[in-house]
VMD Tcl script that builds the backbone (N, CA, C; Angstrom):
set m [mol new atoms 504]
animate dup $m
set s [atomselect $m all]
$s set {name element resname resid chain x y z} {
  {N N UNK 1 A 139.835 69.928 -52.658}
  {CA C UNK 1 A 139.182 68.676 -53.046}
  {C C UNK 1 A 139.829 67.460 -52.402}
  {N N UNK 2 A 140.788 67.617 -51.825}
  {CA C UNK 2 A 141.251 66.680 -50.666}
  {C C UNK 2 A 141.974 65.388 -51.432}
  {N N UNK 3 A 142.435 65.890 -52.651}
  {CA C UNK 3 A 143.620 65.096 -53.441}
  {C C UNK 3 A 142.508 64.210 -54.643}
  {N N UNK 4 A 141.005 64.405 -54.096}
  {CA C UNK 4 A 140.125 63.764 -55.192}
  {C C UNK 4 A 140.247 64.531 -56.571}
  {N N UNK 5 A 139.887 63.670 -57.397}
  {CA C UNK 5 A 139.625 64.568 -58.960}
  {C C UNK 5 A 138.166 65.187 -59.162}
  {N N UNK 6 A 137.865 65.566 -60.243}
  {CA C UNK 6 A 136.479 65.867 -60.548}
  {C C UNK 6 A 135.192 65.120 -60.423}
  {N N UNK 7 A 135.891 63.504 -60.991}
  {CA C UNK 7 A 134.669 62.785 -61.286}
  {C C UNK 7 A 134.399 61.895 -59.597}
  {N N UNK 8 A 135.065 62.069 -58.772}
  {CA C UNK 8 A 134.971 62.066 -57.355}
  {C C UNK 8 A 134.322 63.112 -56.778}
  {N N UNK 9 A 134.419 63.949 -56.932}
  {CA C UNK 9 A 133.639 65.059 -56.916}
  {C C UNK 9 A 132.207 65.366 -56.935}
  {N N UNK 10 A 132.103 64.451 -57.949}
  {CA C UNK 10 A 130.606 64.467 -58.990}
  {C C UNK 10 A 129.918 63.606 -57.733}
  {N N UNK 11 A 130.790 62.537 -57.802}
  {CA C UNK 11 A 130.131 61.049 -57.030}
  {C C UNK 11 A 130.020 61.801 -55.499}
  {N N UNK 12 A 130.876 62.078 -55.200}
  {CA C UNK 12 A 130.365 62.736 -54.185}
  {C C UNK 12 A 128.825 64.058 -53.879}
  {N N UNK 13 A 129.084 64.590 -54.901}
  {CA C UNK 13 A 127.989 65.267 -54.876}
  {C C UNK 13 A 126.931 64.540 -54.972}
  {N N UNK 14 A 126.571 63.379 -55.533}
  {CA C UNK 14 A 125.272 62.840 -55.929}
  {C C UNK 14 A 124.847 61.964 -54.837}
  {N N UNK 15 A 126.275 61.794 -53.920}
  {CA C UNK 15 A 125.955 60.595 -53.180}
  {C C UNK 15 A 125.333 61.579 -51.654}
  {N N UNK 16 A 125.664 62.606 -51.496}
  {CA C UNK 16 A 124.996 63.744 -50.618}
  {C C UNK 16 A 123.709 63.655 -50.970}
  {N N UNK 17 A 123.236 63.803 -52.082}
  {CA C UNK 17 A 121.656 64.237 -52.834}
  {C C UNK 17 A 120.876 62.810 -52.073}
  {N N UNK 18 A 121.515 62.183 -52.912}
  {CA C UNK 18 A 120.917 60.588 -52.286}
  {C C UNK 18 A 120.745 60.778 -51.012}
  {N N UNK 19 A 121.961 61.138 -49.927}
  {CA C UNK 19 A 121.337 61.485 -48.408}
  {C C UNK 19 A 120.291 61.894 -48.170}
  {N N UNK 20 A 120.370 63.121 -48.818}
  {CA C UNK 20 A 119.225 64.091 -47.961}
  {C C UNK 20 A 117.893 63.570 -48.965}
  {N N UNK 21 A 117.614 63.058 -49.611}
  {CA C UNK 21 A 116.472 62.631 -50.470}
  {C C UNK 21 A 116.447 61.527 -49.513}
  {N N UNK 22 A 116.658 60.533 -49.171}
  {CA C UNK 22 A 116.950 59.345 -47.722}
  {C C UNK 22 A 116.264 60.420 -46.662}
  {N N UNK 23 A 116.818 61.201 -46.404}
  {CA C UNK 23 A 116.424 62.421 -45.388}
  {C C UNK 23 A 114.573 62.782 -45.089}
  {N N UNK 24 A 114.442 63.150 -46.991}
  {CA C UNK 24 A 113.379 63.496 -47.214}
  {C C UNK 24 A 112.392 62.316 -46.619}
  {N N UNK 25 A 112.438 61.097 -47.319}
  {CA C UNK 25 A 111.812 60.241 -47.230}
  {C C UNK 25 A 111.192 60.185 -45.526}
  {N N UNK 26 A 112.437 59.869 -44.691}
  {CA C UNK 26 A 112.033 59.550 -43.313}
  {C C UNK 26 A 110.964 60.710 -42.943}
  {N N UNK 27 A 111.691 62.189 -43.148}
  {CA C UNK 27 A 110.211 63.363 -43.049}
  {C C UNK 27 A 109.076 63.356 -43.322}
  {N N UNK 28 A 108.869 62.356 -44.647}
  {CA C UNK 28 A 107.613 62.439 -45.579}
  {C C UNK 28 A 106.929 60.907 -44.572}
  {N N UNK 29 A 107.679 60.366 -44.620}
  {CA C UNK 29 A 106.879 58.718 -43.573}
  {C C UNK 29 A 106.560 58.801 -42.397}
  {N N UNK 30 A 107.637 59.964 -41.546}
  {CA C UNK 30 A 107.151 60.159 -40.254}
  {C C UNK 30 A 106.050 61.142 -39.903}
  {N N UNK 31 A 105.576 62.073 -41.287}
  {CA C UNK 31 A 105.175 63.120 -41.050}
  {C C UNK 31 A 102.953 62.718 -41.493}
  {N N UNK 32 A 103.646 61.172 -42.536}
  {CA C UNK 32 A 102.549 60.876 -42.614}
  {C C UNK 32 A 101.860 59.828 -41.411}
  {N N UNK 33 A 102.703 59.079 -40.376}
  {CA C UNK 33 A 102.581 58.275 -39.528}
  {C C UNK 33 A 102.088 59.412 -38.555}
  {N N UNK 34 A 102.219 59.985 -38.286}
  {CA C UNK 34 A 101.712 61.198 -37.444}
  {C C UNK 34 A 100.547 61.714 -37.298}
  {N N UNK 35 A 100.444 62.197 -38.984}
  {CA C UNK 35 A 98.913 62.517 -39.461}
  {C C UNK 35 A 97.915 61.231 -39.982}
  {N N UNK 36 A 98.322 60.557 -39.967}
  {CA C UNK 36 A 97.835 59.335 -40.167}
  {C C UNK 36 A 96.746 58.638 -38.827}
  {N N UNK 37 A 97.724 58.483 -37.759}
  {CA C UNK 37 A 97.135 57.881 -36.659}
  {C C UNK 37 A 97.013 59.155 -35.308}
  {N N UNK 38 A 97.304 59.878 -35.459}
  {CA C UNK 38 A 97.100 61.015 -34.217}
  {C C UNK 38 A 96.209 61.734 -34.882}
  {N N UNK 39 A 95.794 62.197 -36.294}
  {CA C UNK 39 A 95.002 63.619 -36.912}
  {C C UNK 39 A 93.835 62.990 -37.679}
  {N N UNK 40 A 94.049 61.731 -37.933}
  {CA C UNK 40 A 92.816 60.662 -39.295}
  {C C UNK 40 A 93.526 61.428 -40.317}
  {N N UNK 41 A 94.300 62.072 -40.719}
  {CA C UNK 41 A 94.117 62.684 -41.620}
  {C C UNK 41 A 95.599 62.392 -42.881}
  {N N UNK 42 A 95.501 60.993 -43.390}
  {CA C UNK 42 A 96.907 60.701 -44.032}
  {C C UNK 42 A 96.916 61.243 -45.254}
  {N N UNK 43 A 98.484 61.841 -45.232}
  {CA C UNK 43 A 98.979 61.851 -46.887}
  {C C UNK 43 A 98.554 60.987 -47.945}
  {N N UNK 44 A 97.870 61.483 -49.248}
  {CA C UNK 44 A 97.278 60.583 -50.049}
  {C C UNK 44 A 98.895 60.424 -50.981}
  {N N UNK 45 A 99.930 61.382 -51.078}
  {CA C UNK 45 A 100.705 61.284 -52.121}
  {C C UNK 45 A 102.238 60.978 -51.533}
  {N N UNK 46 A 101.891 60.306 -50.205}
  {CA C UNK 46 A 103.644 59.948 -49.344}
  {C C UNK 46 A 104.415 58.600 -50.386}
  {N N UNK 47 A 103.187 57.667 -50.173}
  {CA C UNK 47 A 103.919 56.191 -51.098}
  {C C UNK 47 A 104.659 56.502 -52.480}
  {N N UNK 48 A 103.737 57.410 -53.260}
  {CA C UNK 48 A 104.281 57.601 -54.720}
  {C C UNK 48 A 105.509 58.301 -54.786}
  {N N UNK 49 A 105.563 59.400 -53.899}
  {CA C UNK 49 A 106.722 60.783 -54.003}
  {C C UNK 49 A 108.019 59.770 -53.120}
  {N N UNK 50 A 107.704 58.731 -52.388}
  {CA C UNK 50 A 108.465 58.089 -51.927}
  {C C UNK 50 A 109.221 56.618 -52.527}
  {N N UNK 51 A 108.285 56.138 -53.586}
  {CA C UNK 51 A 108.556 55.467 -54.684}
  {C C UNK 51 A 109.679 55.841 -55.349}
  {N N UNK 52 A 109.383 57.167 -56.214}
  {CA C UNK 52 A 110.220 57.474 -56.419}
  {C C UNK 52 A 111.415 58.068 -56.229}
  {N N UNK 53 A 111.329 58.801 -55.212}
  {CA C UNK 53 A 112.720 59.545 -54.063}
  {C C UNK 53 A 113.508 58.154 -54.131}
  {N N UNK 54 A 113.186 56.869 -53.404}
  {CA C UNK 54 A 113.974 55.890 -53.298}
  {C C UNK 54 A 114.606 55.406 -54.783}
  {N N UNK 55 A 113.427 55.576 -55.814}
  {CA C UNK 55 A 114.213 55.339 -57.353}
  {C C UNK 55 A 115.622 56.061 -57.392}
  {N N UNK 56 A 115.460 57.857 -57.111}
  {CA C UNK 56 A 116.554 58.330 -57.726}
  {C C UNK 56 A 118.071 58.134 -56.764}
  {N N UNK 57 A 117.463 57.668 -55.832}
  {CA C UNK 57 A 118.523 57.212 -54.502}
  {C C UNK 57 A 119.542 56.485 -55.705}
  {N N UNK 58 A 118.349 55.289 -55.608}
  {CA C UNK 58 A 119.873 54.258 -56.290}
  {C C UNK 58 A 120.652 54.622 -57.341}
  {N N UNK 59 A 119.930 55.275 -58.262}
  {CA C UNK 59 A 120.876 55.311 -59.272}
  {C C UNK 59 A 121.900 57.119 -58.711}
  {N N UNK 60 A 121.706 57.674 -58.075}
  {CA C UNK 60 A 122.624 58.797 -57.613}
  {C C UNK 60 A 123.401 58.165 -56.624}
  {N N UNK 61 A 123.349 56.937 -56.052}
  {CA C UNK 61 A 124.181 57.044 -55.161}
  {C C UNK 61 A 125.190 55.218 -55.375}
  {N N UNK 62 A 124.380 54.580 -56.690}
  {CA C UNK 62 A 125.315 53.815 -57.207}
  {C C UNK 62 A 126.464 53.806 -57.408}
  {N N UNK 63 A 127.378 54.708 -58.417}
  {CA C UNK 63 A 128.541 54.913 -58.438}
  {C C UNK 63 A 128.959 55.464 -57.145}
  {N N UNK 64 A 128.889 55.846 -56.428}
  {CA C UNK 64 A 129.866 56.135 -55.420}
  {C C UNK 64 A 129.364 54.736 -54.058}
  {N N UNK 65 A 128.823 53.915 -54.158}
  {CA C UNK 65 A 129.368 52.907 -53.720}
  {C C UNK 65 A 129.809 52.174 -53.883}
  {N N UNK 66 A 129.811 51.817 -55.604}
  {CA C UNK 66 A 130.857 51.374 -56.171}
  {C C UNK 66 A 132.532 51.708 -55.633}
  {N N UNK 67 A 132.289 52.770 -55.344}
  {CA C UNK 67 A 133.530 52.897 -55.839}
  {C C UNK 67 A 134.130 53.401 -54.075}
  {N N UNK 68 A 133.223 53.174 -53.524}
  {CA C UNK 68 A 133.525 53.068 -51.949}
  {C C UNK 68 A 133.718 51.205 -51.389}
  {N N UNK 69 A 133.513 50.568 -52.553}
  {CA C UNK 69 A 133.645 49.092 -52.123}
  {C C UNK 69 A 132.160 48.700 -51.441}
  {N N UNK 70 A 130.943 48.991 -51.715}
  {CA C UNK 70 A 130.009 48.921 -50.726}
  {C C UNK 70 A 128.892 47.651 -51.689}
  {N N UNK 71 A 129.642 47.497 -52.699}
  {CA C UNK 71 A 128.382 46.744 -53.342}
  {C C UNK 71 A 128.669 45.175 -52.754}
  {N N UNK 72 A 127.556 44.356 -53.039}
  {CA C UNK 72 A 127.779 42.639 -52.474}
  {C C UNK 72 A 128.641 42.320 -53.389}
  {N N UNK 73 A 129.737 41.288 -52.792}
  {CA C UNK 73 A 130.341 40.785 -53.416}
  {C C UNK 73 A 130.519 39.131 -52.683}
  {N N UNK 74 A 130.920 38.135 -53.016}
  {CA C UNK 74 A 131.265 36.602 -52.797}
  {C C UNK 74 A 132.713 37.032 -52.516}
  {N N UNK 75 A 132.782 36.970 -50.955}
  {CA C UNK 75 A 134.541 37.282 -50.430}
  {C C UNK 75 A 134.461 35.795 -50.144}
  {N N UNK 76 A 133.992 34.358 -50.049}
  {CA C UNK 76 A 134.497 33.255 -50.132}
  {C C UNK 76 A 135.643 32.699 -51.330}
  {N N UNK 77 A 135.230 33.188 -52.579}
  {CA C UNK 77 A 136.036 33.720 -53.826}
  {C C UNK 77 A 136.555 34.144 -53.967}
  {N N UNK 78 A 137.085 35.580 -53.342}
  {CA C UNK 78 A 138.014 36.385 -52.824}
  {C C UNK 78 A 139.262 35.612 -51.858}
  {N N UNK 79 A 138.302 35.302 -51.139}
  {CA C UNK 79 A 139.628 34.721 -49.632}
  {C C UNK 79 A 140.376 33.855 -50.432}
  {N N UNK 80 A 139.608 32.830 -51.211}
  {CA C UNK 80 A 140.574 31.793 -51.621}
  {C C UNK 80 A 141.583 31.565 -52.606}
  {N N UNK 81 A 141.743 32.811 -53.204}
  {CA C UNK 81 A 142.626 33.333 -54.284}
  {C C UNK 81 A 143.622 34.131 -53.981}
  {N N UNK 82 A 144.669 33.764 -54.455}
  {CA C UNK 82 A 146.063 34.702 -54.223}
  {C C UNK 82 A 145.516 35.824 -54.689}
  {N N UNK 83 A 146.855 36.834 -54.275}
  {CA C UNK 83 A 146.564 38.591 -54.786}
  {C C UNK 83 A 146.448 38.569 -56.006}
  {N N UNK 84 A 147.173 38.354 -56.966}
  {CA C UNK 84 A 148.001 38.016 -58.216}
  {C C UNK 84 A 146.401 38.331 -58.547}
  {N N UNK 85 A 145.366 36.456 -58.387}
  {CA C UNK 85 A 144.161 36.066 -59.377}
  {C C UNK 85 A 143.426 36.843 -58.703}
  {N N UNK 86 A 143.464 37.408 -57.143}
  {CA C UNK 86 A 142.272 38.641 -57.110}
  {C C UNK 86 A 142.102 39.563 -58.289}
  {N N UNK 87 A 143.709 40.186 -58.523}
  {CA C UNK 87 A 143.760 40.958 -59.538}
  {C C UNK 87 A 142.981 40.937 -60.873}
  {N N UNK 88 A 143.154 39.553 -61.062}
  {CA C UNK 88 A 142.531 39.397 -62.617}
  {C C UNK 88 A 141.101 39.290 -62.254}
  {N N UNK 89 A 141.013 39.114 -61.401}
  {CA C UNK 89 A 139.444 38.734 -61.030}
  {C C UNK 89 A 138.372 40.027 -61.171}
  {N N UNK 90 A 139.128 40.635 -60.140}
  {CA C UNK 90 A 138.398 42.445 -60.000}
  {C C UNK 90 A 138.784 43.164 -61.688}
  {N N UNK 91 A 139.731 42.567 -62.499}
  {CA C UNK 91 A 139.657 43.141 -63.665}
  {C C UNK 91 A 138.528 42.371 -64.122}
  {N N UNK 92 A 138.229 41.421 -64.214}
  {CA C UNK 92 A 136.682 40.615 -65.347}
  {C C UNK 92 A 136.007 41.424 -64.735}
  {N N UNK 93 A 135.915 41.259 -63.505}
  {CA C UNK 93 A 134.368 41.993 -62.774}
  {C C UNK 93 A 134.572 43.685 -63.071}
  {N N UNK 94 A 135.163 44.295 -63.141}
  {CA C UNK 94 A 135.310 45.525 -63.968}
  {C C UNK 94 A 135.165 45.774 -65.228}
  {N N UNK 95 A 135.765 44.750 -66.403}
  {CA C UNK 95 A 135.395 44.813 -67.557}
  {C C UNK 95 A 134.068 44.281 -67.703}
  {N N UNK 96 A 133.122 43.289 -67.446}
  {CA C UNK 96 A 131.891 42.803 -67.818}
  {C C UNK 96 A 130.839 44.082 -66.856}
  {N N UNK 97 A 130.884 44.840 -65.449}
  {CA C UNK 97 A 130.375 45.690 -65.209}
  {C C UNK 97 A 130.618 46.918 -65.861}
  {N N UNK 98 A 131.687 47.417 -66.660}
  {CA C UNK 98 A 131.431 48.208 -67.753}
  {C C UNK 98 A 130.793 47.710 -69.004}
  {N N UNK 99 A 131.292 46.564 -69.633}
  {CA C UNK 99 A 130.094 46.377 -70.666}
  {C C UNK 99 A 128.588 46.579 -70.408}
  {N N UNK 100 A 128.553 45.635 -69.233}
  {CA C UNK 100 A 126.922 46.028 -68.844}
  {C C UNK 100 A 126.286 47.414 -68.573}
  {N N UNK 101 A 127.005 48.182 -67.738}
  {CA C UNK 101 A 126.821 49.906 -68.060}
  {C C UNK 101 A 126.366 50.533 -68.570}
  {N N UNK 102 A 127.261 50.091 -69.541}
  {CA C UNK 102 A 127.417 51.054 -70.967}
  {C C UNK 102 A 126.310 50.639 -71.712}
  {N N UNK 103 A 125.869 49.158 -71.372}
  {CA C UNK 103 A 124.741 49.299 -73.119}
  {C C UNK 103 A 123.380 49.241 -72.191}
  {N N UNK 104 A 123.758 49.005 -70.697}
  {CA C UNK 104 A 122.393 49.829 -70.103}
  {C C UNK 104 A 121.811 51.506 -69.967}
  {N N UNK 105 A 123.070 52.343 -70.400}
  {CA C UNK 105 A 123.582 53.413 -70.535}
  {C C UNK 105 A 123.007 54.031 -71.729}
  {N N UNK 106 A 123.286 52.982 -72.536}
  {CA C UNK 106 A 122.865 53.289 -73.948}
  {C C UNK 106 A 121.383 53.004 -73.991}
  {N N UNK 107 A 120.805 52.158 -74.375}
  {CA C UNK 107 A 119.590 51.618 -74.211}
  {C C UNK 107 A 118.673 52.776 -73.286}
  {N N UNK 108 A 118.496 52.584 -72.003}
  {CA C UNK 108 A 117.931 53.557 -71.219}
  {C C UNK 108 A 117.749 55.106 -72.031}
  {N N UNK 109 A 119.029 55.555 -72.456}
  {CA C UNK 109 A 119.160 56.644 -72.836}
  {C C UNK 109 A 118.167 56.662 -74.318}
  {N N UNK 110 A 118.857 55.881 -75.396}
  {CA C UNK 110 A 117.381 55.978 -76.243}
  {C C UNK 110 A 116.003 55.585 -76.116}
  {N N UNK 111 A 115.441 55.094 -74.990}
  {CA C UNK 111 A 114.341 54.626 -74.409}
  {C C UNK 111 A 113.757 55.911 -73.752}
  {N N UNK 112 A 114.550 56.637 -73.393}
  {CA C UNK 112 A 113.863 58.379 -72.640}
  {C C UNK 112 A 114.000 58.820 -73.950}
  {N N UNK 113 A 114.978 59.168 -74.564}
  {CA C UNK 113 A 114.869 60.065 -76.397}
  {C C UNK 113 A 113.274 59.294 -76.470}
  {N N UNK 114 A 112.945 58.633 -76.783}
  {CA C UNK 114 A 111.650 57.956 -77.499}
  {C C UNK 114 A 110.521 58.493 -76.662}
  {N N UNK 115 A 110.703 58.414 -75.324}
  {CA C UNK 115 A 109.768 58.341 -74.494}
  {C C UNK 115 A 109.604 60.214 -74.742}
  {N N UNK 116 A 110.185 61.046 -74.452}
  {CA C UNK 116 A 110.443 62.360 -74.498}
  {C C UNK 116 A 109.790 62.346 -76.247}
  {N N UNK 117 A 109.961 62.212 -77.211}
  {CA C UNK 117 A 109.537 62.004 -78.344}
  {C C UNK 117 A 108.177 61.962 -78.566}
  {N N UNK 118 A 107.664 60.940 -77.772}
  {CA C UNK 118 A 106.345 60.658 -77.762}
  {C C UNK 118 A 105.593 60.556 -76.872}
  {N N UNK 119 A 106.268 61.451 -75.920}
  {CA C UNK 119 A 105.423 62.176 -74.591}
  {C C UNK 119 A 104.904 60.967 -73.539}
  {N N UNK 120 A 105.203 60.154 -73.214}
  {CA C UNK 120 A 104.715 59.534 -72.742}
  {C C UNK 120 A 105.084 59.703 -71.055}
  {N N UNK 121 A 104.252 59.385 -70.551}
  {CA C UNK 121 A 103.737 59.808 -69.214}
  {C C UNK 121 A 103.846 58.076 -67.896}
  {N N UNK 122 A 104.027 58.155 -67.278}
  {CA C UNK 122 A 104.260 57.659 -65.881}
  {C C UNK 122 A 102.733 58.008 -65.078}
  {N N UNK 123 A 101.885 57.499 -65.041}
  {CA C UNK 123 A 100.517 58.228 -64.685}
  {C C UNK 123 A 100.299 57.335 -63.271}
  {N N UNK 124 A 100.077 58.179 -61.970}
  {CA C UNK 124 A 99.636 57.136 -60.778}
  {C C UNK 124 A 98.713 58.270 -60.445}
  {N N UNK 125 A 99.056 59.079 -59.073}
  {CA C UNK 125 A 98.443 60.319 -58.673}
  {C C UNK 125 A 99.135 61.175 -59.374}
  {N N UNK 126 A 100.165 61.490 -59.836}
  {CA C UNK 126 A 100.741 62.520 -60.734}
  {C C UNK 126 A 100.937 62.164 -61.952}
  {N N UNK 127 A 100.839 62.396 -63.144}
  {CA C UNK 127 A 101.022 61.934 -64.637}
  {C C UNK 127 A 102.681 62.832 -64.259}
  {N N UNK 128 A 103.761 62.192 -64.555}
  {CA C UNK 128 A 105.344 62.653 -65.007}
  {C C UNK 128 A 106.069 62.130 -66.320}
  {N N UNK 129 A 106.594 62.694 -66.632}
  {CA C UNK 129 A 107.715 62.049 -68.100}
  {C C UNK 129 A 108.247 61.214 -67.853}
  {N N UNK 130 A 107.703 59.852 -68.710}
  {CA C UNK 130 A 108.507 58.930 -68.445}
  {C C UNK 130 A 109.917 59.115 -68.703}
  {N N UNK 131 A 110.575 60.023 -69.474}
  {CA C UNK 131 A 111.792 60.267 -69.908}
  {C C UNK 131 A 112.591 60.443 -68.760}
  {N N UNK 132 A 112.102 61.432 -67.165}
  {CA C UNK 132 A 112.786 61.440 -66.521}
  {C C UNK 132 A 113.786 60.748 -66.383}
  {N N UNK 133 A 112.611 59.805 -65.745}
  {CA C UNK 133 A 113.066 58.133 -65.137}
  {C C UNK 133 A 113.950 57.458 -65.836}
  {N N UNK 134 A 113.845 57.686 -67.452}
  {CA C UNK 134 A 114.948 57.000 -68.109}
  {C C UNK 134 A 116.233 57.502 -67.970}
  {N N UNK 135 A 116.101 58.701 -68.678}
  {CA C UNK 135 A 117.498 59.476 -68.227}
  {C C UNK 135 A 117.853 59.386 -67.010}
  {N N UNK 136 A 117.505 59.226 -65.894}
  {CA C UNK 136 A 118.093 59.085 -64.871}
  {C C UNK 136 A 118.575 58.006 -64.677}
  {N N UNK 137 A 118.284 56.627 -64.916}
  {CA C UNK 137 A 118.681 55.272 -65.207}
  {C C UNK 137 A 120.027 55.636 -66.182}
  {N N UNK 138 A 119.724 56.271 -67.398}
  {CA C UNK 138 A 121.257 56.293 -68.189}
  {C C UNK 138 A 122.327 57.440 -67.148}
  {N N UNK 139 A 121.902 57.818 -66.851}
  {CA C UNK 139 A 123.071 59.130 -66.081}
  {C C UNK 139 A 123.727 58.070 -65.198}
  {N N UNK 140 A 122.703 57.475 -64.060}
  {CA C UNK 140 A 123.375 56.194 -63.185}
  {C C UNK 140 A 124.008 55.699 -63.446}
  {N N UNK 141 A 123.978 54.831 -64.702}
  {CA C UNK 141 A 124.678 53.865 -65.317}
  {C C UNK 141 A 125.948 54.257 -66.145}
  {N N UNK 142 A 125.607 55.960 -66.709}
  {CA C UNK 142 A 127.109 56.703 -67.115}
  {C C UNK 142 A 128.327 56.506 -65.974}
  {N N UNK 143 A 127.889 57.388 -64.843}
  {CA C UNK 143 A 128.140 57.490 -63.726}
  {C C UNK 143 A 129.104 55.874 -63.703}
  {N N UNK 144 A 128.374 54.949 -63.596}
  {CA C UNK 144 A 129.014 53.344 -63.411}
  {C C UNK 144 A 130.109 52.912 -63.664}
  {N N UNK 145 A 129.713 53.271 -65.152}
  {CA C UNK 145 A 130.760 52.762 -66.515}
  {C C UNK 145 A 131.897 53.452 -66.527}
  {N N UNK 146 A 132.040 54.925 -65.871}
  {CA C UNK 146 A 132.857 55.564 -65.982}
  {C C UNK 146 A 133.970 54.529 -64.621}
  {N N UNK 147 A 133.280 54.862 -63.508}
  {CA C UNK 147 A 134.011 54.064 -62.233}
  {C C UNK 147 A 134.341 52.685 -62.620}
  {N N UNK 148 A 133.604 51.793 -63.321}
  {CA C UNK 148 A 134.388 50.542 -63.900}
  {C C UNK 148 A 135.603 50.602 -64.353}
  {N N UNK 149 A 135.285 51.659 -65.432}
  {CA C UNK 149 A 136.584 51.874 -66.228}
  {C C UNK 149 A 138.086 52.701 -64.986}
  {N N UNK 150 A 137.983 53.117 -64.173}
  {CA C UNK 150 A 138.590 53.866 -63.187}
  {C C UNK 150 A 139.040 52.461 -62.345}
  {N N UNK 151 A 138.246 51.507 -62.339}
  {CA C UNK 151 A 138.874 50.438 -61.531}
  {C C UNK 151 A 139.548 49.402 -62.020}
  {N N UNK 152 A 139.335 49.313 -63.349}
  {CA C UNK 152 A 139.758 48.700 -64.597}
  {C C UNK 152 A 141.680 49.032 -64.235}
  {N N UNK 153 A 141.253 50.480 -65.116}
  {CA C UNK 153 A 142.889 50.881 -64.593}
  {C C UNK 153 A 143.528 50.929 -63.779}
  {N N UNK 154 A 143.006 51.274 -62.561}
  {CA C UNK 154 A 144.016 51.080 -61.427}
  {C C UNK 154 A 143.879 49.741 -61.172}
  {N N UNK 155 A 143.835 48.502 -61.338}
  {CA C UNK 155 A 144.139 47.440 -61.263}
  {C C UNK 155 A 145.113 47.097 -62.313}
  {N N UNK 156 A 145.151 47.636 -63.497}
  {CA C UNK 156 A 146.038 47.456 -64.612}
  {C C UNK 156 A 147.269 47.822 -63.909}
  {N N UNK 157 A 147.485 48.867 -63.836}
  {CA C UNK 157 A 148.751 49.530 -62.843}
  {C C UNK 157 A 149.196 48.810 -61.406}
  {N N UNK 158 A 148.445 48.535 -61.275}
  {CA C UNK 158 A 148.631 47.709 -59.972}
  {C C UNK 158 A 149.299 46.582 -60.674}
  {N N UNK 159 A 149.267 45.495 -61.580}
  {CA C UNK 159 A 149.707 44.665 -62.073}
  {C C UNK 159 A 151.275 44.642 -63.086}
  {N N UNK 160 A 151.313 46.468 -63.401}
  {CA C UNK 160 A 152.440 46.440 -63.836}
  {C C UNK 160 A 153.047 47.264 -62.730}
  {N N UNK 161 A 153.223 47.788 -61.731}
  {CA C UNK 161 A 153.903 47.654 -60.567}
  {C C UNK 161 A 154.098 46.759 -60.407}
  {N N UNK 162 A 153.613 45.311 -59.856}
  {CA C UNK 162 A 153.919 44.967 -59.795}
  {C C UNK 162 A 154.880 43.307 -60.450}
  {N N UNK 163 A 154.320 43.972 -61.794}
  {CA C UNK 163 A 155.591 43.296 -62.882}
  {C C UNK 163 A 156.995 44.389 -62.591}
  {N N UNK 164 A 156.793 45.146 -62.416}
  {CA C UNK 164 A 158.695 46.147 -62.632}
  {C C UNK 164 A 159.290 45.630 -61.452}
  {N N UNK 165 A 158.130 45.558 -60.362}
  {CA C UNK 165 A 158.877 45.269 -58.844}
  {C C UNK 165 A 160.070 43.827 -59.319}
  {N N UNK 166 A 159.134 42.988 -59.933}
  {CA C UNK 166 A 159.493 41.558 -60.001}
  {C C UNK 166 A 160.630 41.975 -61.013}
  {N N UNK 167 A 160.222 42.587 -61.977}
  {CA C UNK 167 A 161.521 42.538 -63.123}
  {C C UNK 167 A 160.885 41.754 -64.180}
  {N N UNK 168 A 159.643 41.065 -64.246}
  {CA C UNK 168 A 158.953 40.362 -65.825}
  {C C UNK 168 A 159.063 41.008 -66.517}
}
mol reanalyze $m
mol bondsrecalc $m
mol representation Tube
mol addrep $m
């Protein structure tokens, strides 16, 4: 596992899926651009199956760009702050992106219970469970909250390193 833990692991695995579903997509667009203008003959179901392929992208491949440093951030705010207030900084932005997570985490998650409950359907060219879609929104956002909290701490540690270094 190349010194990673489990939940690196995970992120990694999901963030592969996300590839090749990325993968899929270009197959399914090029395959309808093809049959489209060379055959008359276009995919009626490329936009929808591609709608959603790109849905489960983000939320499978959220946490692991999190946690690859890949999300936007304001480095004008960054540059102009010592290490020290970076520190505290990337801790708020870690603690308020786990709060948010978590009760998007939560929420989502009883919003598919309900939806799964009372069957309710996602209807375009395919009728699907809306529950999927939810649960997959809470798994994402598990996924999140967990890496918040992972960056949380190693910034904590980082701060008492470097209190022992100093001797505070």
């Amino acid at each position: 596992m190349n010194g990673k833990g489990i939940f690196d692991w995970i992120l990694d695995c999901f963030a592969c899926i996300a590839g090749i579903l990325f993968g899929c997509v270009v197959i399914i667009k090029f395959t309808d651009i093809i049959l489209r203008y060379f055959l008359n003959k276009p995919l009626t179901w490329d936009i929808e199956v591609t709608e959603y392929i790109l849905f489960f992208m983000a939320f499978f491949g959220a946490a692991w760009l999190l946690r690859e440093k890949g999300h936007v951030r304001i480095d004008i705010l960054d540059n102009m702050l010592s290490q020290r207030n970076k520190t505290y900084l990337h801790i708020i932005h870690s603690v308020i992106g786990a709060l948010v997570s978590i009760i998007l985490c939560l929420m989502s998650f009883m919003a598919g219970a309900y939806s799964y409950r009372d069957g309710l359907k996602v209807v375009k060219i395919y009728a699907i469970g809306k529950y999927y879609f939810l649960f997959t929104i809470s798994f994402g956002f598990l996924l999140l909250f967990v890496e918040f909290i992972r960056q949380f701490n190693t910034k904590i540690h980082e701060i008492r390193r470097n209190n022992i270094k100093k001797g505070d």
